[in-house]
N, C-alpha and C positions, 0 to 999 in steps of 0.2 A: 794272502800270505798267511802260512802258519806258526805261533810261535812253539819252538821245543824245547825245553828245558832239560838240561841234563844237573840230575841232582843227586844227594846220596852223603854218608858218612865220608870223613876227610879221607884223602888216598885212595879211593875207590875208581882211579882213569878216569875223573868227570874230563878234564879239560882234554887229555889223549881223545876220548870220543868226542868232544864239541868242536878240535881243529878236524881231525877225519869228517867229519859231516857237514861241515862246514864248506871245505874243499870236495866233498861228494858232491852237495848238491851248489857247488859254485855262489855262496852267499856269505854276509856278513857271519861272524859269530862275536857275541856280546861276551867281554872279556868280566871272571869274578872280581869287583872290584875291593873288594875286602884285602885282597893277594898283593895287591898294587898298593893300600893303606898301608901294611904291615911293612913292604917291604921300604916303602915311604921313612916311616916312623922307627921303623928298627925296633918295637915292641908290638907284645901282642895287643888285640884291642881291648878297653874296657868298657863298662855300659852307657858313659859318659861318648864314648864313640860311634855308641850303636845307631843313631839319629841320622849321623853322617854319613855312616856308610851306606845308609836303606839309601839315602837320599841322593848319593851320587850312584848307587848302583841303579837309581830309576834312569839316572839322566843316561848314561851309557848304554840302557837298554832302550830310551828313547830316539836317541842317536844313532844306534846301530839300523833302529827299523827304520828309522826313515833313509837310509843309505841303501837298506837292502829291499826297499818296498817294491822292487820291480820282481822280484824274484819268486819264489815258493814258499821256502821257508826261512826262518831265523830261528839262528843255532843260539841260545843260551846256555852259557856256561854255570849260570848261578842262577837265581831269584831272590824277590823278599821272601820264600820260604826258608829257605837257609838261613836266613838272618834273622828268622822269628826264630827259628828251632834254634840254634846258636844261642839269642837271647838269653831263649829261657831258660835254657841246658848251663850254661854258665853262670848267668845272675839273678836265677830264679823270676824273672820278668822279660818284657819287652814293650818298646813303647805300644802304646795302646793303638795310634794311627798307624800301626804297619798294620791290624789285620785287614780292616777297609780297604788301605791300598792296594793289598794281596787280591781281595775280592775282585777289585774294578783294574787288575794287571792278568786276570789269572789264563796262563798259558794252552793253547789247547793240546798239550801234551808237553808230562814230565818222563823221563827215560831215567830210571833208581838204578845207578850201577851196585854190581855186585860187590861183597869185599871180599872176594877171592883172588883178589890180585895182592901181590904184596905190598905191607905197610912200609914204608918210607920217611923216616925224619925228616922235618923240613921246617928246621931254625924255630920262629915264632908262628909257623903258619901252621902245623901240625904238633899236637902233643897227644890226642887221644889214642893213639894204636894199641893199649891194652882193651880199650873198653869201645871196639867196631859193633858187635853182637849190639851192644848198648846204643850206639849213635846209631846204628844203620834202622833199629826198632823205632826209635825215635822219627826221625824221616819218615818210615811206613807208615804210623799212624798218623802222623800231617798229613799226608797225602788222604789216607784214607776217611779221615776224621772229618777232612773238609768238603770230602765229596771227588777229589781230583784227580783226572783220568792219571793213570803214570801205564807204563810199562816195564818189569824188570830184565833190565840189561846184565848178563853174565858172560863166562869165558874168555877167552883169550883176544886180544884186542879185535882184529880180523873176525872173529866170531860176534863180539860186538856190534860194528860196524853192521856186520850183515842182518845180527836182530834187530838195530834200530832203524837201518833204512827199511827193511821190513813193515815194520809197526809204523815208520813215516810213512812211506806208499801206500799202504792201508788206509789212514789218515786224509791224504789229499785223496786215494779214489773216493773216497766218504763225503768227501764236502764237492767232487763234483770238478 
């Protein structure tokens, strides 16, 4: 099995593309669970947070593979990357055991959506839509900084959909 992550600045169709590919290829997909915290807690999160959320975002990505380990691949909607770049973008830190853990979780393919789709308010879960340019830079050089495969995902959903299963089949014919 493969893991695929779909990652990127807030608003950017992560979750639109991780249910599409999810039901593409007939598997689980790991829901964000930061999205679930907030709507939980009815505020945004703070760094006092941050621990918990890597922490139950592990277990639900643990949970999902082992549910979908018959299949191809698993669709992740989130990672500890987001929650490192979030950290530190926010509170100038993050805990120190997320990067280790990122190391030894790390997915074999991240899918960067574009932010060419429109920005969308959304309560305490989204506030950055002036400064995408700036989040979405941010993302790229994680990805790049650490070494980590991605692909970037652009256009219209249906156009998505087809770069990323794309760059998946790629992928699985590569490992055989």
């Amino acid at each position: 099995m493969i893991r695929i992550v779909v990652t990127g600045s807030e608003c950017t169709g992560k979750t639109t593309l991780a249910i599409s590919l999810a039901k593409a290829y007939g598997t689980a997909r790991v829901p964000e669970f930061v999205r679930q915290f907030v709507c939980e807690q009815g505020v945004a999160p703070t760094y006092a947070d941050v621990d918990a959320i890597a922490r139950n975002q592990i277990t639900l990505e643990d949970e999902r593979a082992a549910a979908a380990s018959a299949g191809p691949v698993l669709v992740q909607d989130t990672d500890l990357l987001s929650t490192i770049v979030y950290s530190n973008h926010y509170y100038g830190r993050c805990p120190a055991w997320l990067e280790g853990a990122l190391r030894l979780r790390v997915p074999d393919l991240y899918l960067l959506t574009g932010i060419e789709v429109p920005w969308v308010a959304d309560g305490n879960q989204r506030d950055r839509g002036d400064r995408r340019e700036e989040m979405q830079g941010l993302f790229r050089e994680a990805l790049r900084s650490r070494g980590l495969a991605f692909a970037d995902i652009r256009g219209t959903p249906d156009e998505r959909l087809a770069m990323a299963t794309a760059v998946i089949e790629s992928v699985l014919t590569s490992r055989g």
